[in-house]
Structure formats: C-alpha cells, structure tokens
Wavefront OBJ file of the C-alpha trace (Angstrom):
o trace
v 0.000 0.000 0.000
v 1.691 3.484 -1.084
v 1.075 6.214 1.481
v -0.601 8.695 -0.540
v -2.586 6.054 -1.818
v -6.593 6.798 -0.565
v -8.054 3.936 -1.536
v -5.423 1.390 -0.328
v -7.046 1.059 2.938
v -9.816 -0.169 0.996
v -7.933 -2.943 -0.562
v -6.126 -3.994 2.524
v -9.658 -4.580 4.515
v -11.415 -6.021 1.471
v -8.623 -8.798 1.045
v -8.546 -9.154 5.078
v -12.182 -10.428 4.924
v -11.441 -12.113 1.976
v -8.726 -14.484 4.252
v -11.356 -14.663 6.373
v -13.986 -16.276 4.622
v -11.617 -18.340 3.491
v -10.246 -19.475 6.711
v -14.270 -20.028 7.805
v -15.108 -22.033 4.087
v -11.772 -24.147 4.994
v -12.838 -24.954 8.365
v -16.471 -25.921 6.714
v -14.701 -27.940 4.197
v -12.802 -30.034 6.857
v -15.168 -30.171 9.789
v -18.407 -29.634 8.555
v -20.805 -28.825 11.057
v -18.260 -28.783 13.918
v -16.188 -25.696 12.258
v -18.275 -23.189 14.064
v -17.411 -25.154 17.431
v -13.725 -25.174 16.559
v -13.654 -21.469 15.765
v -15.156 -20.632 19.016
v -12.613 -22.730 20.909
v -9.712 -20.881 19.327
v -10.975 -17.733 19.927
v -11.636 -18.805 23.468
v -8.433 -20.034 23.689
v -6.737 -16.840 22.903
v -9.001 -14.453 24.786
v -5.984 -15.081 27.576
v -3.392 -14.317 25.689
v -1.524 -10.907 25.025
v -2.926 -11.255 20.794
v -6.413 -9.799 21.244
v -6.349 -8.944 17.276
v -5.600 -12.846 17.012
v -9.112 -13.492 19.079
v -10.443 -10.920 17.273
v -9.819 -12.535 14.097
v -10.866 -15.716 15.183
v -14.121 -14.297 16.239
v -14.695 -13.333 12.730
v -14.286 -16.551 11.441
v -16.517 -18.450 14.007
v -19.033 -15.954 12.740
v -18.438 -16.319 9.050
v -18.636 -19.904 9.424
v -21.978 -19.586 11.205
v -22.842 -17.614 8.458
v -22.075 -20.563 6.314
v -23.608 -22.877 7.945
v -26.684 -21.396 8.186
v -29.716 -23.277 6.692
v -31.684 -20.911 5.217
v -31.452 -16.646 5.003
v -33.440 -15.242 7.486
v -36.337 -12.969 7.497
v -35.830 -9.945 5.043
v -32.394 -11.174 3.928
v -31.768 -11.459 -0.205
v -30.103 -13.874 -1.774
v -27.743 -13.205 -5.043
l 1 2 3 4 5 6 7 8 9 10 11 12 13 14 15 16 17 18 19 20 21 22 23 24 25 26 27 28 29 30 31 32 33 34 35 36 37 38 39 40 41 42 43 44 45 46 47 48 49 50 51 52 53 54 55 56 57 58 59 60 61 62 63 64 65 66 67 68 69 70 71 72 73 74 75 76 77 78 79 80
C-alpha cells in the first residue's frame, strides 16, 4: 500500500475479509458442522493471551462460518 494512496485502505480490509472467509469455508470444508465449534474454541483459547487482534480474528471466522452454515437466510435477507 503506497502512502498517498486513498483507496489502499480499501484494498487492505477487502482482502482481510477475503482471508477470512476463506479461513471459515476451509474450516467448513474439513469439519463440517463442527467448524463453528472449533472457531469458538480458538478464539476462546486466545481471549488469555496478550494477541487480542488474534481473538479478534478468530471471532470473525466463528461468525463467518456460522454464516455458512446457516440453513436458510433469514427474514428480510436477499439472496444473489
């Protein structure tokens, strides 16, 4: 990212939650319906520790992966 560059902020969150959606469609991929459970327990894990953007992170993913798991949209949620 160049420093007089305004939209590189942009970029730099857009391909953050990128990584994460990947790390939650991953974690689908090889636990299935346990991934959201295994998320949580990382996070959990490293809510103790000095990384709190670490347990942030993780956060995001057990959410995402919720997200992905979810059976259906609900109530006035589109779907593409």
């Amino acid at each position: 990212m160049e420093p007089n560059d305004p939209g590189g902020i942009y970029r730099v969150m857009m391909t953050n939650e990128r990584k994460i959606w990947e790390a939650a469609l991953l974690l689908v991929r090889r636990h299935g319906n346990d991934a959201v459970a295994i998320a949580e327990r990382e996070a959990e894990r490293l809510r103790g520790e000095d990384d709190e953007l670490t347990c942030v992170v993780w956060c995001w993913i057990a959410r995402s992966t919720a997200e992905l798991l979810r059976p259906s949209p609900e109530g006035s949620e589109r779907i593409h």
